[in-house]
C-alpha positions in Angstrom: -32.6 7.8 28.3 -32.3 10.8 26.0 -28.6 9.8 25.0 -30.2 6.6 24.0 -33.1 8.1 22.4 -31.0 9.9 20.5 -29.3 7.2 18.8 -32.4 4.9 18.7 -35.1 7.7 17.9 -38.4 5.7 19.0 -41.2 7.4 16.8 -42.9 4.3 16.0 -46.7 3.3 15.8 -46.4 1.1 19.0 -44.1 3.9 21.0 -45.3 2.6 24.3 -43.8 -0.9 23.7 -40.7 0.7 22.6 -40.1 3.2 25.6 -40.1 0.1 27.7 -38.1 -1.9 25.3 -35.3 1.4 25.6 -35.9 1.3 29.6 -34.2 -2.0 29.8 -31.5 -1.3 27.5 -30.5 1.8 29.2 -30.3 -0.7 33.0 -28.7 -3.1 31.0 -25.9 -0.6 29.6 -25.5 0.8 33.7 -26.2 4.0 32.2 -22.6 4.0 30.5 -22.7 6.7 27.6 -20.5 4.5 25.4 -23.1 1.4 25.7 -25.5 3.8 25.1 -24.1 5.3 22.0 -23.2 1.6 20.5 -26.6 0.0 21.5 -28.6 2.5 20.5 -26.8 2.7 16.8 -27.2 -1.1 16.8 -30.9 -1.1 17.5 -31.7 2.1 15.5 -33.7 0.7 12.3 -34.4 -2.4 13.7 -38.0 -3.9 14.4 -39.9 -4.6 18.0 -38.7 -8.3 17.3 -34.8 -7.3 16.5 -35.6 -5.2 19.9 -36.6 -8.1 21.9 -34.2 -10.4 20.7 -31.1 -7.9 21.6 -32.9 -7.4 24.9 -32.9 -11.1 25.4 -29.0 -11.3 24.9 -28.0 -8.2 27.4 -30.2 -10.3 29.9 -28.1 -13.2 30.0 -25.2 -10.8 30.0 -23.7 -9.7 34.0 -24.4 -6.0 34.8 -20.5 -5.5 35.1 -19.2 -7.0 31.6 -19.8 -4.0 29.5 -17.3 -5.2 26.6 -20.1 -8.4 26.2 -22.7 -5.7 26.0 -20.9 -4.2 23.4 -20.2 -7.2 21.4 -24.0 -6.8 20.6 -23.0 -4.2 18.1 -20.7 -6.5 16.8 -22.3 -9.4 16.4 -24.8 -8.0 14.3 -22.0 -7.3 11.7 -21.6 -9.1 8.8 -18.9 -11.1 8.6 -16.2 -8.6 6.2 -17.6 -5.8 8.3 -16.5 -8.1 11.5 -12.8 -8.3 10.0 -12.5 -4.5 9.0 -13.5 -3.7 12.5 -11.2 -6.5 13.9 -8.1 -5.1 11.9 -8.7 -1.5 12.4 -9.1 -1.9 16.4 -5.9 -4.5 16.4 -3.6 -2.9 13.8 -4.8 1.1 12.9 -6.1 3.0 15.8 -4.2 6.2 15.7 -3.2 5.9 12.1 -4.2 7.6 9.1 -7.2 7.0 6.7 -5.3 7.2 3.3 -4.7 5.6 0.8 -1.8 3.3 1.7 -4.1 1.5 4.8 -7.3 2.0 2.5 -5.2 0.1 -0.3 -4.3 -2.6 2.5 -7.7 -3.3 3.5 -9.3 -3.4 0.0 -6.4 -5.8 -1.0 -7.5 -8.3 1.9 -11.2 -8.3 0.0 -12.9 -5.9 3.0 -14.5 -2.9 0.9 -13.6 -0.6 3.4 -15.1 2.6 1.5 -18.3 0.8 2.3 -17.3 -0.8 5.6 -16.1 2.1 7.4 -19.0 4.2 6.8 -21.0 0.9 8.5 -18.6 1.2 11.1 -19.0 5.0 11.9 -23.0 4.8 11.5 -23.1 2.1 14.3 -20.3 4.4 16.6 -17.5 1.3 16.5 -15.3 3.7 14.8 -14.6 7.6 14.5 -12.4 9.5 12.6 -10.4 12.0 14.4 -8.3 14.4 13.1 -7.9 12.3 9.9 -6.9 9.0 11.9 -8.9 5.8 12.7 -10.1 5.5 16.3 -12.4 4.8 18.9 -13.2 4.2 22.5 -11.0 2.4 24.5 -13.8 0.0 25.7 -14.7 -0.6 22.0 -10.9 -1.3 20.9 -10.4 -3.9 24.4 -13.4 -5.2 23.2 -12.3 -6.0 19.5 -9.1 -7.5 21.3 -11.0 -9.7 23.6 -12.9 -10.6 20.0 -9.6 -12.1 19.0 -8.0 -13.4 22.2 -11.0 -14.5 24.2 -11.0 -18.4 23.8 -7.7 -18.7 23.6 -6.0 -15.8 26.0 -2.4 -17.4 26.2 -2.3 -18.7 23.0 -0.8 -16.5 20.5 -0.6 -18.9 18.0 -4.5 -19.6 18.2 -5.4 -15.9 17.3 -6.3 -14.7 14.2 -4.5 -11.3 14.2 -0.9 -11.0 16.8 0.3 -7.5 17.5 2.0 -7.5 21.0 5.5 -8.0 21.0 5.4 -10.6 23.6 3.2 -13.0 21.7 4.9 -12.3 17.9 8.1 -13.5 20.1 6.5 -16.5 21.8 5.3 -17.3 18.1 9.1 -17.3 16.5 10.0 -19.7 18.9 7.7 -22.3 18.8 8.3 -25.8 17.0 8.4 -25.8 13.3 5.2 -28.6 13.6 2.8 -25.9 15.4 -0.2 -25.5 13.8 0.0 -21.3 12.9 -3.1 -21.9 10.5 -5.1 -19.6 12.3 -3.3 -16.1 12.3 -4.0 -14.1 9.4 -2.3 -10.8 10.3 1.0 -9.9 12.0 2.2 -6.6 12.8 5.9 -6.9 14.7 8.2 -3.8 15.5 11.5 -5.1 17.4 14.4 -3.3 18.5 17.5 -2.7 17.3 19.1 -5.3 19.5 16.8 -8.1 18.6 17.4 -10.4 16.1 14.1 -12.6 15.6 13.6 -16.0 13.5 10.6 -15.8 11.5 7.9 -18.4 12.5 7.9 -21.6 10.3 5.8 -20.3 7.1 4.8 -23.5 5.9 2.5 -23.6 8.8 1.2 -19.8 7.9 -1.3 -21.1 5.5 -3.9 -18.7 5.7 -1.4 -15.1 6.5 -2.9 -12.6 4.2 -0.5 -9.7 5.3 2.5 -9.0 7.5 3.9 -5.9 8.3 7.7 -6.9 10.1 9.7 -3.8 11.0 13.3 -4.9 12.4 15.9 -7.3 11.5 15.9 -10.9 11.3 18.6 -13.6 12.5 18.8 -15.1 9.5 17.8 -14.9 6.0 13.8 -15.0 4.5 13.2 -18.9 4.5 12.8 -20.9 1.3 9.1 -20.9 1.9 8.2 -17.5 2.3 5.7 -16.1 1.3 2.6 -18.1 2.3 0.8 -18.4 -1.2 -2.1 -16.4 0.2 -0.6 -13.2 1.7 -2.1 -10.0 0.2 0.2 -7.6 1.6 3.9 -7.5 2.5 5.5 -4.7 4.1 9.6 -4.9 5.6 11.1 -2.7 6.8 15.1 -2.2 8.2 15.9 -5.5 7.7 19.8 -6.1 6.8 19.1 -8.8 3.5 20.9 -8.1 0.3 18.0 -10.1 -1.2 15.0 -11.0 0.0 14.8 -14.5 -1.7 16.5 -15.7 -4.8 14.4 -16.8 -8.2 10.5 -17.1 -8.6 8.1 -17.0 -5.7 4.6 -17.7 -7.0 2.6 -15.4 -4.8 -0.9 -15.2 -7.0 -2.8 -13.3 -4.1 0.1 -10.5 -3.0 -1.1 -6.9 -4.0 1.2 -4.8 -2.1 4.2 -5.0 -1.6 6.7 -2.5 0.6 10.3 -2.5 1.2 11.4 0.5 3.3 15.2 1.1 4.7 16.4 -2.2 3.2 20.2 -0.3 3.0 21.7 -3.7 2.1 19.1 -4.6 -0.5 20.9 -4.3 -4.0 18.3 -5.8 -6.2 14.5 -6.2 -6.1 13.3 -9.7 -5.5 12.0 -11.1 -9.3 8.2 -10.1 -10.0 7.9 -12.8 -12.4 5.5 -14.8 -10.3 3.5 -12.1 -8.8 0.9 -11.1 -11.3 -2.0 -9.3 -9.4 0.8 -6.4 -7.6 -1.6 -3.0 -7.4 1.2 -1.2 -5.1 4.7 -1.1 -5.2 6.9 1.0 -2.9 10.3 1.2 -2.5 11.7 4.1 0.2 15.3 4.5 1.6 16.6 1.5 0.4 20.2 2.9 -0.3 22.0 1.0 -2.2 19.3 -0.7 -4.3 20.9 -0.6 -7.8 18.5 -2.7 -9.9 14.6 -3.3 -10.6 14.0 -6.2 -12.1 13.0 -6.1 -15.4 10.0 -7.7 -14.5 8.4 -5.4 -12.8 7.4 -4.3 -16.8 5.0 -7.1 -16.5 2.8 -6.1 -14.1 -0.7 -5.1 -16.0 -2.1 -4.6 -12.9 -0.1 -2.5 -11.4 -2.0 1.2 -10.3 0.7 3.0 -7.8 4.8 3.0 -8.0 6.4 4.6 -6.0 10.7 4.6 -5.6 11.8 7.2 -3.0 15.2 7.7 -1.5 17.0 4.9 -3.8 20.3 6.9 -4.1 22.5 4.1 -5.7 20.1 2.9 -8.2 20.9 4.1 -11.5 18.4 2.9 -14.2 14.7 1.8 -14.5 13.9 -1.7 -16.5 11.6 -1.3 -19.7 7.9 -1.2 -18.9 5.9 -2.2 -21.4 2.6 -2.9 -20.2 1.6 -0.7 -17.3 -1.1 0.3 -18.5 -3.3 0.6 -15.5 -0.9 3.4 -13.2 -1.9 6.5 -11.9 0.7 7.1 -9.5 3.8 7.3 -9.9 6.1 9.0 -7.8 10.4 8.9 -8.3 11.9 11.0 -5.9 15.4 11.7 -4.3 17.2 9.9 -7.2 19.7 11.9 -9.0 21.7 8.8 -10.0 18.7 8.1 -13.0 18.9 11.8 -14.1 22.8 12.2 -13.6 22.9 9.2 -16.6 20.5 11.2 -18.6 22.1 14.4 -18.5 25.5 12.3 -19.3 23.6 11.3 -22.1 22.4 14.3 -23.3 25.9 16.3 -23.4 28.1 13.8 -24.8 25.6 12.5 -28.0 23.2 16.0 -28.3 21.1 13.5 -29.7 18.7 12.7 -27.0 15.1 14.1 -26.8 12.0 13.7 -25.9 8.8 13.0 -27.4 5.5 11.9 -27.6 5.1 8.0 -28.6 3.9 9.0 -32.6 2.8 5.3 -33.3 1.0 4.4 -30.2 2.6 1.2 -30.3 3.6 0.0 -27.0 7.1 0.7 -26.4 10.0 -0.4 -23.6 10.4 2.2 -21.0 12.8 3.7 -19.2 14.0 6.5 -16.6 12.5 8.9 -14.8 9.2 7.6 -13.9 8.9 3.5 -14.3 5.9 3.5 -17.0 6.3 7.1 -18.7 9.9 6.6 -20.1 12.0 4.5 -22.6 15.3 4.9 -23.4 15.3 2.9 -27.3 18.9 2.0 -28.4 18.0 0.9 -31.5 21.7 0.4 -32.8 24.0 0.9 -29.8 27.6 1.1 -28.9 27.4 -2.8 -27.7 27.8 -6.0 -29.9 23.8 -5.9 -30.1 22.4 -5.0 -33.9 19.3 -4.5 -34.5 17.8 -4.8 -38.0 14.1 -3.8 -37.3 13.9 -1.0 -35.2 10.6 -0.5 -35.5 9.5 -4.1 -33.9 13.0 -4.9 -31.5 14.0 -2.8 -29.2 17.7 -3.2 -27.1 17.3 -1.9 -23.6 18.9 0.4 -22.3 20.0 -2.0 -19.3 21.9 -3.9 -21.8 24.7 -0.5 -22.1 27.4 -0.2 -20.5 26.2 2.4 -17.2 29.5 3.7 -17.0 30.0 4.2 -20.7 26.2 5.7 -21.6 25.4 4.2 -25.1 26.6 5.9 -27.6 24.5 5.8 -30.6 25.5 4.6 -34.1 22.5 6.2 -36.5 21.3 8.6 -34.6 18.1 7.1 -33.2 18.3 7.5 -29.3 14.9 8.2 -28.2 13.7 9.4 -24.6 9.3 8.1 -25.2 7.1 8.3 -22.3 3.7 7.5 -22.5 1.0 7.1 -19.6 -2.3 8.0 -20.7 -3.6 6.8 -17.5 -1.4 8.5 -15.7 -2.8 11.0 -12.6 0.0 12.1 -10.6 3.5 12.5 -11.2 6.4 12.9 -8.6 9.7 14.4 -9.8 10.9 15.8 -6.5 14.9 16.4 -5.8 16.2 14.6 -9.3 18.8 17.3 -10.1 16.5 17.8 -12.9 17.6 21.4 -15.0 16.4 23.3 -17.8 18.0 21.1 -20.3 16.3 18.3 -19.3 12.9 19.6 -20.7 13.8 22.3 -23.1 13.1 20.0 -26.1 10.7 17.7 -23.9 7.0 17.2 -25.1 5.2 16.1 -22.1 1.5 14.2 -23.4 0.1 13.3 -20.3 -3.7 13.6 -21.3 -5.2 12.6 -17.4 -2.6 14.3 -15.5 -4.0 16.1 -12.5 -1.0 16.8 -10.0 2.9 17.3 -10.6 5.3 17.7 -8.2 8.6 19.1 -9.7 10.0 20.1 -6.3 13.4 21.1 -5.5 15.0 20.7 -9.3 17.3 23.2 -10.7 14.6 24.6 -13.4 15.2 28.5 -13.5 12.0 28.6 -16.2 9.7 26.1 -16.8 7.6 26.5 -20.6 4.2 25.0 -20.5 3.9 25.4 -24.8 4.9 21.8 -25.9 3.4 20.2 -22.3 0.1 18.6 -23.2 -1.3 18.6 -19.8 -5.4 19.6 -20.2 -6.5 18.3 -17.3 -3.8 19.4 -14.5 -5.0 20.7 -11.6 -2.1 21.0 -9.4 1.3 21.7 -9.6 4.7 22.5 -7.5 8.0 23.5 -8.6 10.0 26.1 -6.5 12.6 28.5 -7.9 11.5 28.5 -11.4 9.5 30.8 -13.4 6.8 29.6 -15.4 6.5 30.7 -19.2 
């Protein structure tokens, strides 16, 4: 009684009416803590008629089934705060709270800043240690949520996790209706080669997170036109699918260890990406140059890419604030090429404010302008056309007629920057001006800087910053 007190304090004008009212709830619970905790979060707030009518539920509810008793909590959810909890207990118990899952969840329209701290008020989620979890009675619950009506029929469940069911899915007839699964989470091992289910029958699949090979190629179809999130990982492709793919609703997308990807699928037809992360993929050597399109575009992040050896013009990300390149040295090794055979390149500030192409280092920051290269392209306007550096020869670095190679970055937006392990040196910077007005962290980790000068870095609002082995002037 004074667990459940706790949680449902009963300092009201009619207290007699509600110390009876909490009497039943606690021989309704057994005297479980857990029930306890969740009921008496549930009831805490409510009226003497929200009372009554929860007491009126439990009645109907056999003293053994504790997880129905607990569904009280969740019934009285609304309904986005019924999906965050369904996804966290299927998918993220045990996982972190950051950004990356955060990012996940607000891309699939659930609020989760606001819905999480619902879910912790009413005890259907904790956070422990930094990670998402709960009881075990509250999580079985939350799967009986998804399986109950339909127990051995994966393919009638809105979320699939277990291996089992993801495997009875695959093989199913290409005419089963899969309109009713909107999340799928599938780890296989190394020896299993799986068909993805028939997509056209995915209608309503908002995100998919598929970690292990496939049998054969990505099928014409896929994407469903309303996943929100896409996440691969070791799986053998050299491309994921060839052309467009109009995918209006996808908002993340991630392709880790891919080591036979060579190019990025075409971002042409995927307007409202917010996250894009690319991680081991080993012999990626191009970005498609339309990945400069993406206005929307707040978090880029290439990592581990040790084949890919330039960076397509951005012209109009105007909205990052992450960006992190890291474990690249290819990009930089071109640079420094660049730099010793011309002694023309540099770096500076973008003078005209003009939007301009970018290039190198870090997706929106840089361009690379050839502006009359060593190519059969002339240009007789450099201020308005601009060649790219993609256009050069790689293994001839453009050579410049007039003198007019330019290294311009510009991110005003920007908030942190990631430069870790690019074989970056003290030439790289010497003449750099680095204008990065919103800049908070920078991580220059494990470069070969022996001094680092802060005088022509515009930096006023950095907060944090790493770079090992050098001295700061």
């Amino acid at each position: 009684m004074e667990l459940f007190c706790k949680h449902a304090p009963c300092g009201h004008k009619h207290k007699k009416d509600y110390e009876l009212l909490s009497k039943s709830v606690v021989s309704y619970a057994g005297g479980l803590p857990l029930a306890l905790t969740v009921l008496g979060c549930f009831l805490c707030g409510k009226d003497i008629n929200g009372w009554r009518s929860a007491i009126a539920r439990l009645k109907d509810i056999p003293d053994t089934n504790i997880v129905e008793k607990l569904k009280i909590s969740f019934d009285g959810l609304t309904a986005v705060e019924k999906e965050l909890f369904l996804d966290i207990a299927c998918f993220f118990r045990g996982r972190y709270k950051n950004e990356g899952i955060m990012s996940m969840l607000d891309a699939c329209g659930f609020y989760p800043h606001l819905g999480i701290k619902v879910l912790l008020e009413k005890a259907l989620v904790t956070i422990s240690d930094g990670m998402f979890d709960m009881h075990d009675l509250v999580q079985e619950m939350g799967h009986y949520i998804v399986r109950e009506e339909h127990p051995e029929n994966p393919e009638k469940h809105s979320r699939v996790w277990k291996k089992e069911d993801v495997l009875k899915i695959c093989a199913m007839d290409v005419t089963k209706e899969l309109d009713m699964i909107k999340a799928i989470r599938f780890e296989c091992d190394s020896y299993d080669l799986v068909e993805l289910p028939s997509v056209a029958n995915l209608k309503n699949l908002r995100w998919i997170d598929w970690r292990g090979d496939l049998a054969s190629p990505f099928p014409t179809n896929f994407p469903p036109w309303e996943l929100r999130c896409l996440i691969l990982d070791d799986i053998s492709q050299k491309r994921l699918w060839r052309g467009y793919k109009n995918l209006p609703n996808l908002k993340i997308l991630e392709l880790v260890r891919l080591n036979n990807l060579i190019m990025t699928p075409d971002f042409g037809e995927i307007p409202n990406l917010e996250r894009v992360i690319l991680r081991g993929c080993r012999r990626l050597k191009k970005i498609q140059p339309s990945i400069g399109q993406l206005e929307r575009l707040v978090f880029l992040s290439v990592e581990f890419c040790s084949a890919l050896k330039i960076f397509p013009p951005i012209k109009r990300l105007k909205k990052l604030e992450t960006l992190s390149l890291s474990d690249c040295p290819k990009l930089f090794k071109l640079l420094g090429i660049q730099h010793k055979r011309s002694g023309l390149l540099h770096l500076h500030s973008n003078i005209s404010g003009k939007e301009v192409a970018s290039y190198k280092k870090y997706s929106s920051n840089f361009v690379v302008t050839c502006w009359t290269c060593g190519g059969d392209t002339e240009i007789k306007n450099p201020a308005e056309d601009l060649v790219d550096v993609e256009e050069c020869c790689l293994e001839e670095p453009c050579l410049p007629r007039n003198n007019n190679t330019e290294l311009r970055f510009f991110a005003r937006g920007l908030r942190k920057l990631n430069l870790r392990y690019c074989s970056l040196g003290d030439e790289d910077i010497d003449s750099a001006v680095w204008e990065f007005p919103n800049l908070e962290e920078l991580n220059l980790k494990g470069n070969k800087f022996s001094r680092l000068s802060f005088s022509r870095w515009r930096l006023p609002r950095l907060k944090w910053w790493m770079c090992h082995g050098a001295q700061a002037l």
